[in-house]
C-alpha positions as CSV (number, residue, x, y, z in Angstrom):
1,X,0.0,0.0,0.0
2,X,3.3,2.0,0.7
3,X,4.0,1.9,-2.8
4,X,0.5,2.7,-4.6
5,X,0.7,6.1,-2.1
6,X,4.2,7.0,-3.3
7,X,3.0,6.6,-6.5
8,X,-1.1,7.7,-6.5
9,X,-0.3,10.6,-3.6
10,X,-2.3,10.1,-0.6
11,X,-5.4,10.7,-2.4
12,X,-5.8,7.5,-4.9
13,X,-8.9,8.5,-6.1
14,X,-7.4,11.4,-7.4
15,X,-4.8,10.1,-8.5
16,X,-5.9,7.5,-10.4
17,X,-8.6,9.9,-12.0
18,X,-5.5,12.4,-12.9
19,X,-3.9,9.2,-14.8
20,X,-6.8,8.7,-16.9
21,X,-6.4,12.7,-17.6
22,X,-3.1,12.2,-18.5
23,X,-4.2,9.4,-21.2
24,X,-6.5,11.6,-22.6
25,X,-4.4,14.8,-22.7
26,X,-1.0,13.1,-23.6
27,X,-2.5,11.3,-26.3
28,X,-4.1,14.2,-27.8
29,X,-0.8,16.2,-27.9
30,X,0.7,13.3,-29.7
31,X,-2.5,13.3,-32.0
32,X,-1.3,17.4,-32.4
33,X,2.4,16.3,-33.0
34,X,1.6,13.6,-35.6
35,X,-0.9,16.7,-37.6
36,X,1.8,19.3,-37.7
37,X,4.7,16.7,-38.7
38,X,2.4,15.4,-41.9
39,X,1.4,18.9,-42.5
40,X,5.5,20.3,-42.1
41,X,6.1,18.0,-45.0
42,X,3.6,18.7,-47.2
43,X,5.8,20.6,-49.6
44,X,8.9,18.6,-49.9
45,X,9.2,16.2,-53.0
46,X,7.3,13.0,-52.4
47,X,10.6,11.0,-52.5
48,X,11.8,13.4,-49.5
49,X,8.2,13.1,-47.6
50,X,9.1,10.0,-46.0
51,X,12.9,10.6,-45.2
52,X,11.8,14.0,-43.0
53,X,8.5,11.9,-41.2
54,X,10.9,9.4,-39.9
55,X,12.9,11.4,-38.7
56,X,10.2,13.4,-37.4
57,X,9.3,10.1,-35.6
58,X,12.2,9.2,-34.0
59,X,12.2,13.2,-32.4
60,X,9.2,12.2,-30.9
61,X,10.4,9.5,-29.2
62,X,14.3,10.3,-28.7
63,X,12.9,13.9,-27.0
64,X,10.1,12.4,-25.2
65,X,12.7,9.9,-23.6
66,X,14.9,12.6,-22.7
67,X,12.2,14.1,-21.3
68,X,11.5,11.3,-19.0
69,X,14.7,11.6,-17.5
70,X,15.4,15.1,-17.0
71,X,11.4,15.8,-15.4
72,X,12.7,16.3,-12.5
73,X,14.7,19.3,-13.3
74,X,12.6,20.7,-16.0
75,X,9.8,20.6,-13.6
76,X,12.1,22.9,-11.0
77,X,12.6,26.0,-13.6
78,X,9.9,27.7,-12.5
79,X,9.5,29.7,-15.9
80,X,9.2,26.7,-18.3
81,X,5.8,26.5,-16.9
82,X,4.2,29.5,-17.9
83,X,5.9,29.6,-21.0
84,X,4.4,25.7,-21.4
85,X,1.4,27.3,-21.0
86,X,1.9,30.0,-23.5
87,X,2.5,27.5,-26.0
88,X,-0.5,25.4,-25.3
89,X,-2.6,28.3,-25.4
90,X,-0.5,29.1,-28.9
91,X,-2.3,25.6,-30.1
92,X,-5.4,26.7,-28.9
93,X,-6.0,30.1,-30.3
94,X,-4.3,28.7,-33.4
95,X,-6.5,25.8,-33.8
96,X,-9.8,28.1,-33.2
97,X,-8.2,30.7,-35.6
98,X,-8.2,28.4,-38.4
99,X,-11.3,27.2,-37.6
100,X,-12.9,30.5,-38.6
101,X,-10.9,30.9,-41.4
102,X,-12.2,29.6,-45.1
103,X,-8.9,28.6,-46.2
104,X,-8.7,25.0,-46.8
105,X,-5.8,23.0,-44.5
106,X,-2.4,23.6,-46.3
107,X,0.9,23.2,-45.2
108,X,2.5,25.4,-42.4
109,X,4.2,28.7,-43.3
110,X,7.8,27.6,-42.4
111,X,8.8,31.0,-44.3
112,X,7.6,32.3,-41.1
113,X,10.1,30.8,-39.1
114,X,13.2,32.3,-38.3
115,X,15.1,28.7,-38.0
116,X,13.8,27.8,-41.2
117,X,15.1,31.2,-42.5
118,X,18.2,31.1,-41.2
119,X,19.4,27.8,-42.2
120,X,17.5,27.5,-45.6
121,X,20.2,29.2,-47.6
122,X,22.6,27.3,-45.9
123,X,21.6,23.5,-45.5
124,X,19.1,23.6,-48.1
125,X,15.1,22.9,-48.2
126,X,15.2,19.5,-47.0
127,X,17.2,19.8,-43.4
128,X,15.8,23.4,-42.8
129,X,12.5,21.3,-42.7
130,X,14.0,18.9,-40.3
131,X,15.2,21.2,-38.1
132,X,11.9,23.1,-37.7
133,X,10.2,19.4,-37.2
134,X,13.0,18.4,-34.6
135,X,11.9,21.8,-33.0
136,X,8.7,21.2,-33.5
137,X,9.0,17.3,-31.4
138,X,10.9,19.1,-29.0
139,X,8.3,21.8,-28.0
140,X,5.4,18.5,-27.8
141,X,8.1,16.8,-25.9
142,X,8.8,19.6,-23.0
143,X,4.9,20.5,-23.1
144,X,4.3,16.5,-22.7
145,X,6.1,17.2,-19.1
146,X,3.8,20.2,-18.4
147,X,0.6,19.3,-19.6
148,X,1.3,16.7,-16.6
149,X,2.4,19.3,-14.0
150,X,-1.2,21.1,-15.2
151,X,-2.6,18.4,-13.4
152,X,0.0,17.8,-10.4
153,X,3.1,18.5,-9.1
154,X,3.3,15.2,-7.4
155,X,6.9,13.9,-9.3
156,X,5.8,10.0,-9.4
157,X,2.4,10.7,-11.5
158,X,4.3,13.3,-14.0
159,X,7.2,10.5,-14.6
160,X,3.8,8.6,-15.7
161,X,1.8,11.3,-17.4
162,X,5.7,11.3,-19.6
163,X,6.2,7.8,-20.1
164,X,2.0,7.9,-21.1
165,X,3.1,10.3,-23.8
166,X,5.9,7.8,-25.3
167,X,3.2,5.4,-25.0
168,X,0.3,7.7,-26.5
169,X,2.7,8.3,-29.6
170,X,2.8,4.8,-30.3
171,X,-0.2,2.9,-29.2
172,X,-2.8,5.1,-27.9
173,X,-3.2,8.1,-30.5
174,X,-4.7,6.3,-33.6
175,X,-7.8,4.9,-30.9
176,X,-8.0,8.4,-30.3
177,X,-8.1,9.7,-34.1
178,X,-11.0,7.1,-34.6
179,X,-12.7,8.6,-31.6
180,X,-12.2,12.0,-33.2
181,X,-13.4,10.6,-36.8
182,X,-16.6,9.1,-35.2
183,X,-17.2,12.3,-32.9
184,X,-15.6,15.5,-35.0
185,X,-16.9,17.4,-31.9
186,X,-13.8,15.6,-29.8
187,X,-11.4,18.1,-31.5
188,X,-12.7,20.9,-30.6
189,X,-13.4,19.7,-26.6
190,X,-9.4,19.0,-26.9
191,X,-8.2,22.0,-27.9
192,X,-10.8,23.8,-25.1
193,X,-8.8,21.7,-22.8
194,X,-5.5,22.4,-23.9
195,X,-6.4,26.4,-23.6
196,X,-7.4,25.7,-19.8
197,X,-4.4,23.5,-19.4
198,X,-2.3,26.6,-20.9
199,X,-4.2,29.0,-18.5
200,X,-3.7,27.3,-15.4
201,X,-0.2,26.8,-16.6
202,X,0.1,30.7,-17.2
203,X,-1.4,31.2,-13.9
204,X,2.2,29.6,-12.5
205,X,3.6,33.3,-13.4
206,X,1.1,35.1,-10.7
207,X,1.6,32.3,-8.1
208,X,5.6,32.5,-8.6
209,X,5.7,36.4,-7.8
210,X,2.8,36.4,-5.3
211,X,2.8,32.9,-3.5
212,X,1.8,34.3,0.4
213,X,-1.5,34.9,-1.4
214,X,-4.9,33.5,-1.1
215,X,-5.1,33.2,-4.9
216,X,-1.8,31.9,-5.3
217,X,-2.5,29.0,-2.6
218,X,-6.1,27.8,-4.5
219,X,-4.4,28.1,-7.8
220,X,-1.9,25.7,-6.3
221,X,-4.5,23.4,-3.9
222,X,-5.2,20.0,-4.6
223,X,-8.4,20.8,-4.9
224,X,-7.9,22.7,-8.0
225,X,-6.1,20.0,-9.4
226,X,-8.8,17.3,-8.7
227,X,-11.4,20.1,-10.3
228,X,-9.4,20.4,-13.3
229,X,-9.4,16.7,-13.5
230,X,-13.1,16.1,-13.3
231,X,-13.7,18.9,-15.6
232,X,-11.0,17.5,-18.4
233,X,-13.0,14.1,-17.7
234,X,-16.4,15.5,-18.0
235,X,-16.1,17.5,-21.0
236,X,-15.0,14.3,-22.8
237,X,-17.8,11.4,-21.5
238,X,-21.4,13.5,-20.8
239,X,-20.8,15.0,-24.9
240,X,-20.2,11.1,-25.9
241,X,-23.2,9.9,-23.9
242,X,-25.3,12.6,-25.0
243,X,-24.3,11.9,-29.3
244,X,-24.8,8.2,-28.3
245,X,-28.2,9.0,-26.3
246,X,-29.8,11.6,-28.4
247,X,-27.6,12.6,-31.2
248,X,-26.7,15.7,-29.7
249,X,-23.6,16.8,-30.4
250,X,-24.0,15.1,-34.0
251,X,-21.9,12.1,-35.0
252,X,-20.8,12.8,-38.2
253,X,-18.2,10.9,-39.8
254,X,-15.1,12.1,-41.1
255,X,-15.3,15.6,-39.8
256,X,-12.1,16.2,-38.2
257,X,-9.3,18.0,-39.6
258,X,-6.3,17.4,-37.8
259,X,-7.1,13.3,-37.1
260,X,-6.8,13.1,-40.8
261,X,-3.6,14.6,-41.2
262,X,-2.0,13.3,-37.9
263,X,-4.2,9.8,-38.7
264,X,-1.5,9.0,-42.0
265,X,1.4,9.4,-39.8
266,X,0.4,7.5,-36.6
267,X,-1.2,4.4,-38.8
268,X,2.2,4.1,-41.3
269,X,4.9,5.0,-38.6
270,X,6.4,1.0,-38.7
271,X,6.1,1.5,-43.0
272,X,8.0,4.9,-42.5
273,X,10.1,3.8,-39.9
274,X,11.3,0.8,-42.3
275,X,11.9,2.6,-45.7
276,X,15.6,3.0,-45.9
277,X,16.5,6.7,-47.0
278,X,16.4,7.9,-50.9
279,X,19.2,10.0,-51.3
């Protein structure tokens, strides 16, 4: 019992419930990272496509593993977690953005970038996109760490929420891009959860400079955390039961946007993984 405490907290309940949480979340950030590595690549030559997705891929992981084992110290620079939140909230409003916008999905502006600027004239197309994709895996990979400290700062359940994302990249994500295809809602409800995860993140800034405050201690309470948790969990399963019960939000298939482009990637990573690279 010793050992389900050190690793659940003293609260099991909670802890448990911020595991399935950390399922959800994780799996939907490497749903995110699979969308924006397809989409990355969408202008390279087809024989080049593949070369930059794998080693996309292996960024995931490798970053993600490193990840794992520097947690610990990550989570102790106290400004990696507003800016964590910053960047969550960046997928938010970016994903709500484009929502409203007419334009069809096309590939991301790199031209925007100032690392794919820099190094364009200098390594050429192909590794300029590389190195905005490696970028790109490592941003998923440090927010992977955060989006579980959103949730708790107890070490043992973030170690889990990071190994979930390693996991999520490789197992759990295409369940979850089926759920999204069946229930296009889904996509939006993740990306409202990823802004709240980015503002409670963002709120680490006020608690940081004024800590001795009321504020500051709720923003930091358990009981925060386990309302952030039921609210992540509920937003999911009452819209489900209500499209199973009465159609309401709609099921209609195929309606997601990102599942598709992430759902290529996460399906054919051991067919990308395996193609040797075409010079």
């Amino acid at each position: 019992m010793d050992i389900v405490h050190y690793i659940l907290g003293n609260d099991i309940e909670a802890g448990l419930l911020i595991i399935l949480n950390l399922i959800v979340i994780e799996s939907l950030l490497s749903v995110d990272n699979a969308a924006v590595l397809a989409t990355m690549v969408l202008d390279l030559p087809k024989e080049q496509r593949n070369r930059a997705l794998k080693y996309g891929i292996i960024g995931a992981y490798v970053f993600r593993g490193i990840c794992l084992l520097i947690a610990s110290w990550l989570v102790k620079i106290w400004f990696l977690k507003p800016l964590g939140g910053l960047y969550l909230l960046w997928l938010a409003i970016s994903y709500f953005k484009s929502k409203h916008s007419d334009a069809e999905e096309e590939s991301i502006d790199k031209e925007k970038s100032w690392i794919y600027r820099s190094t364009v004239g200098v390594i050429g197309t192909f590794w300029s996109t590389v190195a905005l994709v490696e970028l790109m895996d490592l941003a998923f990979s440090i927010d992977n760490v955060f989006a579980a400290v959103a949730f708790t700062d107890h070490m043992p359940l973030i170690y889990i929420g990071v190994f979930i994302g390693i996991l999520a990249m490789r197992f759990v994500a295409q369940g979850f891009v089926r759920l999204m295809e069946k229930f296009p809602f889904l996509e939006t409800i993740a990306f409202l959860v990823i802004a709240v995860l980015g503002l409670k993140l963002l709120a680490s800034l006020y608690t940081h400079y004024a800590a001795e405050t009321a504020l500051a201690k709720f923003i930091d309470s358990e009981k925060l955390d386990l309302f952030v948790s039921i609210f992540t969990v509920s937003i999911f399963v009452i819209p489900i039961l209500t499209s199973y019960l009465f159609n309401f939000p709609r099921k209609i298939m195929g309606g997601a946007e990102v599942s598709h482009t992430a759902e290529s990637v996460l399906e054919n990573q051991d067919e990308i993984m395996s193609k040797p690279d075409e010079e």
